[in-house]
C-alpha positions as CSV (number, residue, x, y, z in Angstrom):
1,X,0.0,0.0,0.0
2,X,1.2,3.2,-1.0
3,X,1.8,6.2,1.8
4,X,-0.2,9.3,1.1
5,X,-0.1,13.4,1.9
6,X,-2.4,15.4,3.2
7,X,-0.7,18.9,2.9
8,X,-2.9,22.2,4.2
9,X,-0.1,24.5,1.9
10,X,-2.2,22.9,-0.9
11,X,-5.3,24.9,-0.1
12,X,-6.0,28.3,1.2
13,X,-6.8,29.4,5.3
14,X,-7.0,31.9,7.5
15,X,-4.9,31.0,9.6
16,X,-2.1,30.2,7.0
17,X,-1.5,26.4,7.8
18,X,1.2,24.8,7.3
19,X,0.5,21.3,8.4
20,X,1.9,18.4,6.1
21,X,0.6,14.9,7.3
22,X,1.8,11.5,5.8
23,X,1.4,7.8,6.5
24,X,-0.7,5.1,5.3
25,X,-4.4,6.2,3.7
26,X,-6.6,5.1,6.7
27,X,-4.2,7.1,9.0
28,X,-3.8,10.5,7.3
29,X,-7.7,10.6,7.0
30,X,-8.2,10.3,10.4
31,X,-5.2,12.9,11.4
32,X,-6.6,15.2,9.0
33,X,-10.0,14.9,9.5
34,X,-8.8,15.8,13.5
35,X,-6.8,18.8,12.6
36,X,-9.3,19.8,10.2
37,X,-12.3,20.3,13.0
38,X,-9.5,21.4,15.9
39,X,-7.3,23.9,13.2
40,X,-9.9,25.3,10.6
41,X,-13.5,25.1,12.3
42,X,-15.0,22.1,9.9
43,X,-16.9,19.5,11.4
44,X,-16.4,15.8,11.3
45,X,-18.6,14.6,9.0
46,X,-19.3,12.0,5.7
47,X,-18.7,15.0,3.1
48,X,-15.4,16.4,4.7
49,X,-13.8,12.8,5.4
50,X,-15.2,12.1,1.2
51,X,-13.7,16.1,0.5
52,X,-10.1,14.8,2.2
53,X,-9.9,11.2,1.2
54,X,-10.4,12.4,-2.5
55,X,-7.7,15.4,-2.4
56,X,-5.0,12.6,-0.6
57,X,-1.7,13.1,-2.7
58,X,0.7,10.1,-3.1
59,X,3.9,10.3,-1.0
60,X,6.9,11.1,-3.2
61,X,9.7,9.0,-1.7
62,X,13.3,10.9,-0.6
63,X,15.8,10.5,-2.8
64,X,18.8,8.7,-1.5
């Protein structure tokens, strides 16, 4: 299973976020979803966990 990215640079704020999470798919959405109701105000439900599962980026791996 590949590791995904959930990084809030990607999309606007108020607050300017910064946040970049990564791991595997089931983790990140449930970190994001978190910071997304504690950080930016959403709420946990159906639509925002569809809204962050569907903009979940594939890890680029470090070069070595």
């Amino acid at each position: 299973m590949s590791r995904k990215v959930a990084d809030c640079r990607d999309y606007p704020s108020e607050n300017n976020c910064t946040l970049t999470i990564s791991g595997e798919e089931d983790e990140v959405l449930t970190a994001a979803t978190q910071h997304a109701v504690s950080a930016h105000g959403h709420q946990d439900t159906t639509e925002v966990r569809a809204w962050l599962r569907e903009h979940l980026k594939d890890e680029v791996p470090a070069a070595t």
